[in-house]
TITORMI-134208 format. One line per 4 residues: number of its first residue (from 1); for each residue y, z, x of N, C-alpha, C. Coordinates in pm, whole numbers, plus 50000, padded with zeros to 5 digits. Layout:
<rs>
NUM	Y/Z/X/Y/Z/X/Y/Z/X; ...
</rs>
This chain:
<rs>
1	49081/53649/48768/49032/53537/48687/49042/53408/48767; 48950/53352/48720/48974/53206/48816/48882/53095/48724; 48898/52972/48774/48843/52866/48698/48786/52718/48763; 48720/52670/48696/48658/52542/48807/48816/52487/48790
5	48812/52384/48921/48893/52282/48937/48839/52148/48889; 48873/52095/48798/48815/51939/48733/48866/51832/48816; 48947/51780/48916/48979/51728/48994/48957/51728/49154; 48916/51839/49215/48910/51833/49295/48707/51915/49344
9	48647/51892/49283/48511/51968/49283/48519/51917/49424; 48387/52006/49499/48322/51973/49611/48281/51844/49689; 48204/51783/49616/48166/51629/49658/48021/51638/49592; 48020/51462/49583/47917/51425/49538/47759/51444/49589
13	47652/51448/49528/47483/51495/49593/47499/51409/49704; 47437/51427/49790/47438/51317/49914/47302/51228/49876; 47377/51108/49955/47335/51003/49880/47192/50973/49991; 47034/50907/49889/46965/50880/49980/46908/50768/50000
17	46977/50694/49929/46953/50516/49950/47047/50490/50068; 46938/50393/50148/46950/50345/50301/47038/50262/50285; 47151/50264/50374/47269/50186/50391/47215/50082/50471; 47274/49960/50408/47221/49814/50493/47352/49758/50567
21	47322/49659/50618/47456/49589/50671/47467/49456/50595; 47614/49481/50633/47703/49406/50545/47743/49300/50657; 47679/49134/50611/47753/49036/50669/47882/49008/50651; 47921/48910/50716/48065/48852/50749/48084/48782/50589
25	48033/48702/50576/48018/48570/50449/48021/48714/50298; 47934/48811/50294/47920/48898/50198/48067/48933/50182; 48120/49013/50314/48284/49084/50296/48350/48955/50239; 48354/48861/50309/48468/48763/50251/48433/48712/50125
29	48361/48727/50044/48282/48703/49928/48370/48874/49826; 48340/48944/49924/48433/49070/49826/48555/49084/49796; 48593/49039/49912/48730/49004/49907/48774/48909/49820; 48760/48817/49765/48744/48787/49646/48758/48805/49490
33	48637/48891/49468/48636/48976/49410/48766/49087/49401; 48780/49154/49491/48880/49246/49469/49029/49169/49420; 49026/49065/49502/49153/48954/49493/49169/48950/49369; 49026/48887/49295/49044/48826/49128/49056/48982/49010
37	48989/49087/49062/49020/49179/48993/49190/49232/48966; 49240/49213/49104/49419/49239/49053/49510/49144/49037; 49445/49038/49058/49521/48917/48986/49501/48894/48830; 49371/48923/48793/49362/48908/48632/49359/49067/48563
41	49438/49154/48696/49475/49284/48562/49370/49336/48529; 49253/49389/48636/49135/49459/48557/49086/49532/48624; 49159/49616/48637/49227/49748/48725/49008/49853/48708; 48960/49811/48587/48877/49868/48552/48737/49839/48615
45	48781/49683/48675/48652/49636/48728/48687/49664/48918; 48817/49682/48931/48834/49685/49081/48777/49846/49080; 48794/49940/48981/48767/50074/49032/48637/50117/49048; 48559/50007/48929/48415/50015/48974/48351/49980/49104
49	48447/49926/49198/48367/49814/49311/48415/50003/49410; 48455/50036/49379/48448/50208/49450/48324/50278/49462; 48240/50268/49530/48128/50408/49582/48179/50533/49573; 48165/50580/49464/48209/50774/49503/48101/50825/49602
53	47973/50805/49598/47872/50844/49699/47852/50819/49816; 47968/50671/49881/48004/50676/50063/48120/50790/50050; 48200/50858/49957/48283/50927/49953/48251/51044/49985; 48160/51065/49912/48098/51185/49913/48008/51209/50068
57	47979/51124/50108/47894/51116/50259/48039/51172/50327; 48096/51134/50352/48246/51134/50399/48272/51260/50424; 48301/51297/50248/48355/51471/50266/48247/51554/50319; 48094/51516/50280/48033/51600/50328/47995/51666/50470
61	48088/51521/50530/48065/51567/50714/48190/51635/50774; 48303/51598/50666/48428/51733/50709/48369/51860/50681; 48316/51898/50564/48272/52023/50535/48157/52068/50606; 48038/51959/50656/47963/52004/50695/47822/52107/50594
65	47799/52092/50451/47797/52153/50351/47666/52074/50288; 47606/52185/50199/47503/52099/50128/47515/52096/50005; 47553/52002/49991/47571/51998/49820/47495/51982/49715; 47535/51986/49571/47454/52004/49409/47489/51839/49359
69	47354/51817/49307/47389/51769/49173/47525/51680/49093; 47566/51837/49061/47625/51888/48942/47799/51767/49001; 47822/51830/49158/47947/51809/49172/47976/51619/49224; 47849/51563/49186/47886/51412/49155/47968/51403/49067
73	47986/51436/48965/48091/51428/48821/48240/51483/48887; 48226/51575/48988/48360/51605/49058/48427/51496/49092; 48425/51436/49216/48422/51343/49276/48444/51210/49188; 48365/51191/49121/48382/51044/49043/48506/51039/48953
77	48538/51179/48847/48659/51225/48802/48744/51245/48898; 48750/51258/49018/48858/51286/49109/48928/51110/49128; 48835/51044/49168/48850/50825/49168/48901/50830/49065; 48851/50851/48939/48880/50822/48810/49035/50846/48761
81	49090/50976/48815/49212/51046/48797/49299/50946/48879; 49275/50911/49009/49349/50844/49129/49392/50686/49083; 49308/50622/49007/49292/50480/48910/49356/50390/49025; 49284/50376/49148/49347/50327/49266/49431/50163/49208
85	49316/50124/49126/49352/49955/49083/49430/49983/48972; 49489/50010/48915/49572/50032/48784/49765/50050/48895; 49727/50157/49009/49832/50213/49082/49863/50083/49152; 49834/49933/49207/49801/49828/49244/49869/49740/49162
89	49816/49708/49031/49887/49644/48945/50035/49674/48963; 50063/49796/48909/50157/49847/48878/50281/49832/48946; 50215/49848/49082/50328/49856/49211/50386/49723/49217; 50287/49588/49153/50340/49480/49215/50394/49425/49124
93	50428/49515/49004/50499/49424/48900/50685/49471/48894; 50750/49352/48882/50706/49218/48832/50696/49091/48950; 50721/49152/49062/50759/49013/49142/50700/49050/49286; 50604/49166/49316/50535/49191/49392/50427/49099/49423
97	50330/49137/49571/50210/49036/49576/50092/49139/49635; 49982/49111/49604/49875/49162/49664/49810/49029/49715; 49759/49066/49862/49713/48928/49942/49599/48979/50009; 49522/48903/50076/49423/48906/50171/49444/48898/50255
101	49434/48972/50375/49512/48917/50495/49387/48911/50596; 49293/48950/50620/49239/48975/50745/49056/48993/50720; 48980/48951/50735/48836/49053/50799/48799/49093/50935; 48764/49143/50933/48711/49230/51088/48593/49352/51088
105	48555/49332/51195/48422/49411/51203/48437/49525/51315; 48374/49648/51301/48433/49751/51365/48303/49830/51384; 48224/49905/51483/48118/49964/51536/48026/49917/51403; 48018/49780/51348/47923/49748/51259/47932/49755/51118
109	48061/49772/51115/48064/49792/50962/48201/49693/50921; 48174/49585/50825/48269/49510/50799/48430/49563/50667; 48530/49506/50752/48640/49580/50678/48747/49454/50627; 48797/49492/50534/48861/49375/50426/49008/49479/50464
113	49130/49392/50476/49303/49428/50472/49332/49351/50396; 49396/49410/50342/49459/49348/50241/49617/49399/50222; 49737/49336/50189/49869/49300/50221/49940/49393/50088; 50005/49474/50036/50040/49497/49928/50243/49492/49942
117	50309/49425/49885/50479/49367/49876/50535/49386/49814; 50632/49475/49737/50693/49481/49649/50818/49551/49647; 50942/49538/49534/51027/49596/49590/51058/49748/49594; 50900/49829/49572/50895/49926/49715/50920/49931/49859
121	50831/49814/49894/50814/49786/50052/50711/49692/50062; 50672/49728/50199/50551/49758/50250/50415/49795/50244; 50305/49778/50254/50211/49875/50271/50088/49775/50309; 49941/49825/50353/49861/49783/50391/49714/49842/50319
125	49674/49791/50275/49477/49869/50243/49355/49826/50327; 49342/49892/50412/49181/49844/50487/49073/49928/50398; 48982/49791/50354/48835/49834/50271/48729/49887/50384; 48680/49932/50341/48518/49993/50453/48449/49963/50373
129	48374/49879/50366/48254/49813/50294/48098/49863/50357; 48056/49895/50222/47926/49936/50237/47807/49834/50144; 47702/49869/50154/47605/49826/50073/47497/49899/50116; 47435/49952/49955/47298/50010/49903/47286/49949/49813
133	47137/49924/49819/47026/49917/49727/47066/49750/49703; 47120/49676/49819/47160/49552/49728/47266/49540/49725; 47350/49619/49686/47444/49652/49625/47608/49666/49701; 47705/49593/49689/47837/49575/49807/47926/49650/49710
137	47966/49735/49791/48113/49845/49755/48190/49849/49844; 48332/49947/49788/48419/49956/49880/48399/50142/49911; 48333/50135/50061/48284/50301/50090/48371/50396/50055; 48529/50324/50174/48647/50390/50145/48776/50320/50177
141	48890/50393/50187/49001/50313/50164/49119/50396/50256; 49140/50280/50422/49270/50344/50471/49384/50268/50434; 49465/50388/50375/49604/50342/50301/49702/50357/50452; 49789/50237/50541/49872/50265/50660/49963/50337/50582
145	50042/50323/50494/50158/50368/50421/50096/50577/50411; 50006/50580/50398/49979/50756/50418/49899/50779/50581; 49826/50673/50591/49819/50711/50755/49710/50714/50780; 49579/50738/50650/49482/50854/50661/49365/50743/50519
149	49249/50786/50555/49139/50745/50458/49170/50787/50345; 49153/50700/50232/49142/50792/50133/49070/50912/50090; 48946/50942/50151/48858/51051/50131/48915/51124/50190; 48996/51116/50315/49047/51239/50382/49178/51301/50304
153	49229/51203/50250/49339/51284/50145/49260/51361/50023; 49151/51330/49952/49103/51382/49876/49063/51527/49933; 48966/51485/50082/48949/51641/50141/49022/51761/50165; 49154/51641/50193/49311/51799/50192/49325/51822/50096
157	49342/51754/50006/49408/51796/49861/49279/51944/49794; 49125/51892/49832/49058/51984/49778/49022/52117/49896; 49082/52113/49986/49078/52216/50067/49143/52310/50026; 49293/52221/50015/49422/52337/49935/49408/52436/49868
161	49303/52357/49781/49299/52459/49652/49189/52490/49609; 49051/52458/49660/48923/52513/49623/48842/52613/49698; 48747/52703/49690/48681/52796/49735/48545/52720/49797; 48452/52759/49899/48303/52718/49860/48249/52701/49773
165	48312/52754/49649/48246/52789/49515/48318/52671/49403; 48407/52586/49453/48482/52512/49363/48548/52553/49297; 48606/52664/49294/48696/52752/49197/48834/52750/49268; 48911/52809/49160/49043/52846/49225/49114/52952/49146
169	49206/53017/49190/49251/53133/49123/49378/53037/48990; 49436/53138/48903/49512/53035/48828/49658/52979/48900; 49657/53081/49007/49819/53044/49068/49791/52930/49116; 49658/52888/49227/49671/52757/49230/49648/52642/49144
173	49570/52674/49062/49552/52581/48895/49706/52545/48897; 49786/52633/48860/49904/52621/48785/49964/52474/48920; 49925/52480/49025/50037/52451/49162/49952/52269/49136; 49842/52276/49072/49776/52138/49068/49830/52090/48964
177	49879/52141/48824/49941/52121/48720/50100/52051/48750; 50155/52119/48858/50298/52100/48889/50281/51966/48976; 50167/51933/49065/50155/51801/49123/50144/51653/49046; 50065/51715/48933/50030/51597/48838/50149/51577/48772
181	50222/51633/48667/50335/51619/48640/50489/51601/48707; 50462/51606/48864/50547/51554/48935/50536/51402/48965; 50369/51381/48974/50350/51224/48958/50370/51151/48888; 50360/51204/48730/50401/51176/48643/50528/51155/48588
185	50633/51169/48619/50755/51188/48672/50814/51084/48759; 50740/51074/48886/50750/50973/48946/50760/50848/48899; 50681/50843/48812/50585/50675/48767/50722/50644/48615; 50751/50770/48596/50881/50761/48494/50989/50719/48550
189	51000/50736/48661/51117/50730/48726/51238/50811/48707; 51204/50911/48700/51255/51049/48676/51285/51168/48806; 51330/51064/48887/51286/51147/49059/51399/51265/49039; 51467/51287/48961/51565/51426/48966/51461/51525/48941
193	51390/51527/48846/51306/51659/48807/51177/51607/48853; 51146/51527/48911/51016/51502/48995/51036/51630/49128; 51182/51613/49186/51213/51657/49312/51177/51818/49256; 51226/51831/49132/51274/52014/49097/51100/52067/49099
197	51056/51985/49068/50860/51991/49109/50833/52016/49222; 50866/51932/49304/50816/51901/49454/50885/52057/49504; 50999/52082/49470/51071/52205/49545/51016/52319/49482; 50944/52345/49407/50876/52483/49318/50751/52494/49439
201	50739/52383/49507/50574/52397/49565/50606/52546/49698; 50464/52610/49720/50486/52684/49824/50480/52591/49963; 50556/52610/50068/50532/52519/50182/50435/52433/50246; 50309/52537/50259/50211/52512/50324/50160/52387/50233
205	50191/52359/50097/50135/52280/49987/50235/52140/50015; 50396/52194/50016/50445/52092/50076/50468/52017/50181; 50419/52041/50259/50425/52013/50426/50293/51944/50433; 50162/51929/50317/50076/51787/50366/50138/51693/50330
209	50034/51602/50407/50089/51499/50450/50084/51355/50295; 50011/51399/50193/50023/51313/50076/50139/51323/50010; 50163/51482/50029/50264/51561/49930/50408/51522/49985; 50392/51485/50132/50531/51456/50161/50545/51303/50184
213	50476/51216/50164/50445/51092/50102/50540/51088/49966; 50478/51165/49898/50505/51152/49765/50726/51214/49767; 50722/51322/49791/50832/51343/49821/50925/51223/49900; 50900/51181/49982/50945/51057/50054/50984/50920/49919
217	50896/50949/49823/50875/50839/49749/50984/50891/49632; 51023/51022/49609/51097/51075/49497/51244/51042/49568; 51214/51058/49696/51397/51038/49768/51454/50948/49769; 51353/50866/49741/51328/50651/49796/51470/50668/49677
221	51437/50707/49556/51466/50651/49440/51621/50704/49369; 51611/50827/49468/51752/50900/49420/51869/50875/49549; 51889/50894/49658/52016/50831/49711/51983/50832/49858; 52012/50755/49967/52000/50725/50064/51972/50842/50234
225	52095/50933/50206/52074/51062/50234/51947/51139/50243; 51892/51173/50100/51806/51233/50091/51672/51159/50141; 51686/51043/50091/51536/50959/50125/51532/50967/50334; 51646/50961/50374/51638/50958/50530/51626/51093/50580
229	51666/51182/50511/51634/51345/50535/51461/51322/50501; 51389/51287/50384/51298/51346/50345/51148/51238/50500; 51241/51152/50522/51143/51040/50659/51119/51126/50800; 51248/51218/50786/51254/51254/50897/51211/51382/50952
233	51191/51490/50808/51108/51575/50795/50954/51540/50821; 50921/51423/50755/50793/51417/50766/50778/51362/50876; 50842/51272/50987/50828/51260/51168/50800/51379/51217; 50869/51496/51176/50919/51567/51254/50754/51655/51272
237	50672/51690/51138/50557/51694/51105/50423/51626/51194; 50438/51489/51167/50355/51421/51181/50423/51280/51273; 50456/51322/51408/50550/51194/51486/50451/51104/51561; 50317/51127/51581/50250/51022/51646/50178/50993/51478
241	50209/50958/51408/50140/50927/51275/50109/50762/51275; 50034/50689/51240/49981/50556/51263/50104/50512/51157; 50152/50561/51062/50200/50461/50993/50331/50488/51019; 50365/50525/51151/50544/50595/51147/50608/50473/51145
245	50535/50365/51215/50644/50212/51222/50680/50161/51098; 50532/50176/50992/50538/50091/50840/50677/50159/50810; 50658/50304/50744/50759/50361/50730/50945/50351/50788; 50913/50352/50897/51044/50323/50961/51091/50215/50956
249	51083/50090/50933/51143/50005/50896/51226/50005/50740; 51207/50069/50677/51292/50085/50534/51384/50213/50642; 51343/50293/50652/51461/50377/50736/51578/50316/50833; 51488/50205/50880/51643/50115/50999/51740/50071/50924
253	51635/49965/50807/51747/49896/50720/51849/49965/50701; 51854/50053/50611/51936/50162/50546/52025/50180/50659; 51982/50198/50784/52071/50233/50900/52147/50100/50920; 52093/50026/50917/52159/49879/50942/52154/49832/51085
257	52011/49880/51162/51962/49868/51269/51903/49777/51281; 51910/49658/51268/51803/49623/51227/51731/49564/51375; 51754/49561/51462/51647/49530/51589/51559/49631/51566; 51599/49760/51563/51504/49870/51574/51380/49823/51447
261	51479/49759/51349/51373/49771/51229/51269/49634/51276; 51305/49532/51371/51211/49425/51405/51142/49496/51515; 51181/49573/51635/51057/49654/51649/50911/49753/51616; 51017/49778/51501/50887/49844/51425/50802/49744/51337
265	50835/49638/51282/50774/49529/51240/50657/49466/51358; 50702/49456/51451/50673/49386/51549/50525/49545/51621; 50559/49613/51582/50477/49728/51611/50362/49758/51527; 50409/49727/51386/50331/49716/51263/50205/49582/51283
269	50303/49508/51337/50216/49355/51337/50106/49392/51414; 50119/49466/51533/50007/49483/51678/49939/49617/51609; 49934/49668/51521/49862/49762/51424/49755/49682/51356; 49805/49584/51296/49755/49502/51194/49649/49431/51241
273	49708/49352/51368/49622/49258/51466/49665/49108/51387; 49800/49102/51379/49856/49004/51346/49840/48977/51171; 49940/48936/51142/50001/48917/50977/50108/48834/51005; 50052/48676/50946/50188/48625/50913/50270/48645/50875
277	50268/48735/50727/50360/48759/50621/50526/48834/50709; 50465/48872/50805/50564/48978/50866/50679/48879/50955; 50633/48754/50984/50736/48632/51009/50862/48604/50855; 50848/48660/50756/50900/48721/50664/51013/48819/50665
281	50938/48925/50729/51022/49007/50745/51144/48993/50887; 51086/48941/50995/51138/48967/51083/51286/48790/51067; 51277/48762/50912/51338/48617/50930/51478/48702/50833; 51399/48774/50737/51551/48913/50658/51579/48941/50790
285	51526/49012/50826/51607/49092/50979/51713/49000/51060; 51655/48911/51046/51752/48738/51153/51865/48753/51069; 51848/48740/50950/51982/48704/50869/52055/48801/50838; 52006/48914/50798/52136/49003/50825/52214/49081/50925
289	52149/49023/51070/52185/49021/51206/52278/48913/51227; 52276/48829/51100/52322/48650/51124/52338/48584/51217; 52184/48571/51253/52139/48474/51341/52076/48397/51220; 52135/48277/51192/52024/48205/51132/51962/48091/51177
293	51952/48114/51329/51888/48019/51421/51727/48112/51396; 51758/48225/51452/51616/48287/51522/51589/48334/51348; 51659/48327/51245/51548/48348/51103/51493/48195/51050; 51552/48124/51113/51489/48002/51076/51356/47969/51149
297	51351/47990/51242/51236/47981/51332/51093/48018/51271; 51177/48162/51259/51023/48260/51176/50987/48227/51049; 51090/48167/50998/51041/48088/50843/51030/47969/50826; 51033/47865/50998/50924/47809/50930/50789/47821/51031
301	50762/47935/51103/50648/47964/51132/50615/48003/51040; 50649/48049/50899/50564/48148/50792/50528/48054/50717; 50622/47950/50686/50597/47789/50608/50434/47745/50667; 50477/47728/50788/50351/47669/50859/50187/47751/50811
305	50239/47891/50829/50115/47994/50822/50095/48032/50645; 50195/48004/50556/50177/48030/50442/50254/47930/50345; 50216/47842/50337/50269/47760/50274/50298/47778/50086; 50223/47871/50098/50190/47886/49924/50288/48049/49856
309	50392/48071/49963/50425/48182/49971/50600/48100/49945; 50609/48148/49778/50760/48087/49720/50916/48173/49751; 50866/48276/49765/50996/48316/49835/51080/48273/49968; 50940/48301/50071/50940/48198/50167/51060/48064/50169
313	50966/48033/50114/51032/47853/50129/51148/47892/50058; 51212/47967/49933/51319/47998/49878/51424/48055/49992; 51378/48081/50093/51456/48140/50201/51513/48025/50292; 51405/47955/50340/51422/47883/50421/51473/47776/50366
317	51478/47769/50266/51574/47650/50186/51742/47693/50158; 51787/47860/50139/51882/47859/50179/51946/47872/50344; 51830/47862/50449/51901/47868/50555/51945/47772/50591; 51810/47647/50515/51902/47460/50592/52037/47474/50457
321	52039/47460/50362/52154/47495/50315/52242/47542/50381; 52301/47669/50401/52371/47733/50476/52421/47692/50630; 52358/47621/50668/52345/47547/50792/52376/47423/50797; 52376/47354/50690/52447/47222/50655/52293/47126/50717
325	52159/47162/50685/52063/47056/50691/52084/46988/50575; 52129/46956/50489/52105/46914/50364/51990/46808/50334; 51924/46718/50412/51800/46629/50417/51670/46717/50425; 51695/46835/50512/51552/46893/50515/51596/46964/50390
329	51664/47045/50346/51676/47118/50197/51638/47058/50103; 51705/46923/50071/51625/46878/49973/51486/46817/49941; 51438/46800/50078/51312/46762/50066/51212/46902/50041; 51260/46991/50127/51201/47110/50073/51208/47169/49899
333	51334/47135/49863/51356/47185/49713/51236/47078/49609; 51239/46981/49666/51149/46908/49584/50990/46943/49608; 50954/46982/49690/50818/47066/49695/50806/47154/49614; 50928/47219/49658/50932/47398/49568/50953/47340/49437
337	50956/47219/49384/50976/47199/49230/50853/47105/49201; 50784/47056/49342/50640/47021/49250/50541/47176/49209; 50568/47278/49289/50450/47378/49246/50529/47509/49126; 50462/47453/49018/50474/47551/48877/50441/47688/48946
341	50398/47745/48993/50352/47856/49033/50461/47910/49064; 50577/47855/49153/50700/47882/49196/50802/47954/49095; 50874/48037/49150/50980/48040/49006/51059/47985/49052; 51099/47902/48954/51181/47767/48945/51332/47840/48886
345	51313/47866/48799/51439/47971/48772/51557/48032/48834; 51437/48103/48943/51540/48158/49071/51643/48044/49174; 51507/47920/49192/51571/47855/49257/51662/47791/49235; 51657/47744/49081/51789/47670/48991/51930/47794/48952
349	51885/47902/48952/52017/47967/48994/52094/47990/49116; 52025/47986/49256/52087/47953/49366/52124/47852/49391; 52052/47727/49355/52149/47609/49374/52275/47571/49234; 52291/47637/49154/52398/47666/49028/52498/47737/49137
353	52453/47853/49200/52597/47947/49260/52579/47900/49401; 52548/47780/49465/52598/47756/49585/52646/47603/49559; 52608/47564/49376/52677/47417/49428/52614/47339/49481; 52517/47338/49540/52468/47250/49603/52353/47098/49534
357	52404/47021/49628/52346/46907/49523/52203/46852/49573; 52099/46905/49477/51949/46871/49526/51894/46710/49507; 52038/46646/49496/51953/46475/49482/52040/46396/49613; 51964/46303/49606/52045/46285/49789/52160/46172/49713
361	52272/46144/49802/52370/46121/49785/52334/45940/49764
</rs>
């Protein structure tokens, strides 16, 4: 007995509207767009700006295959299931950021990065922008944090478990059932019986590279040990992997390495092709090295490069603090208290538990 797979069908009809090019002014115009879609929470309009049919071009040149019709509805339910912009929101609440960081153009086809922060981590999204008929989408989507296009994770995931025929027997039905409800799990924060999921899987299922993503992400949450066992399995897998630096920097911390962890920052950055935000990171790294010469530096190169970035300046306001600037602190605190945008809150509880007096003497 066997049964279609509703998630993972074949791919979409191939598509026969002529792909145009996409100017510079258009991408940064999308970017935009995508910006205002997860800033105002409308997870529904960012998922529409998705092409399932550059997707489907995509899978169709791994497979090599001629496809139906029918298995557009695959594919679009497969986006649909994934709710990339809903998973976005989510991640960055409550005190996360999604940013713009970059455009760039690549054998002709313009690509949007974008910055994702939260106290997950890390992570990065490069858009591949297309346009038909008029019409500007996002073709596809490399996530650094998995390594890999999004269509190409869709292609493993439906390799796993589908036939030429889109079918699958029920043992693997059942093994797609145990993935979803391990995600589900996840998002509960339930990583004890998320894990008892992840460990039911047969190997070959656990050993891709999403699946041990995801595992990586169940360890994050349950104790230190395991999360550095589950990083190091997946090196061991996949050790020239593009995103081994993103990754490894939450692994140094934990170690309390932290040069190693500003090399991999610093490795991440020459990935990126430069990101301020990461003068950020490498200014935590200064301070719990306690140097707060060389974290001051980098924050206020990040001041300079991001001025609109409140943690930031919340940092660099306790380093002249801490340092006994008290003239540049308070002139800084009074910025950080002209912009409402700021949380003011935070900052009036650090200067409550350090005492410190924000009016000049």
């Amino acid at each position: 007995m066997s049964r279609v797979l509703p998630f993972f069908l074949l791919i979409i009809i191939s598509c026969t509207a002529k792909e145009e090019p996409v100017t510079k002014e258009e991408a940064l115009s999308m970017s935009h767009v995508i910006d205002s879609s997860i800033r105002n929470k409308k997870p529904n309009y960012f998922n529409s700006l998705i092409n399932e049919m550059s997707f489907a071009d995509k899978i169709a040149k791994v497979y090599g295959t001629k496809v139906t019709a029918e298995m557009r509805t695959g594919i679009k339910t497969a986006l649909k299931q994934s709710d990339f912009g809903d998973k976005i929101i989510r991640a960055i609440q409550p005190n996360g950021t999604y940013q713009f960081v970059k455009q760039y153009e690549k054998d002709k086809v313009q690509h949007l990065i974008f910055r994702l922060y939260s106290d997950d981590g890390l992570n990065y999204h490069d858009f591949e922008l297309s346009k038909k008929d008029g019409k500007l989408a996002i073709a596809d989507i490399f996530i650094y944090l998995s390594g890999e296009d999004l269509s190409k994770t869709l292609s493993d995931l439906f390799a796993n478990f589908s036939t030429n025929d889109g079918k699958v027997s029920d043992e693997k039905f059942a093994q797609v059932e145990k993935i979803k409800k391990m995600k589900e799990l996840v998002e509960r924060d339930d990583a004890e019986n998320a894990l008892k999921y992840y460990n039911s899987l047969p190997t070959d299922l656990k050993n891709q590279r999403s699946i041990l993503l995801m595992h990586i992400m169940i360890c994050g949450k349950l104790d230190e040990e395991r999360y550095m066992k589950a990083i190091n399995d997946y090196l061991a897998l996949y050790p020239d992997a593009p995103n081994m630096h993103l990754m490894m920097i939450d692994n140094y911390i934990m170690r309390k390495e932290y040069g190693k962890a500003l090399e991999s920052i610093d490795k991440v950055d020459k990935l990126i092709n430069t990101d301020p935000f990461l003068d950020y990171m490498r200014a935590l790294m200064y301070k719990m090295m306690e140097k707060p010469a060389e974290s001051r530096t980098h924050l206020e190169k990040l001041y300079r490069n991001m001025p609109g970035f409140g943690a930031g300046i919340l940092e660099l306001i306790a380093n002249y603090i801490d340092t006994g600037d008290d003239s540049k602190a308070r002139k800084l605190i009074k910025e950080y208290e002209a912009n409402k945008d700021f949380d003011q809150e935070m900052l009036n509880n650090y200067l409550l538990m350090t005492s410190f007096n924000r009016d000049d003497q």
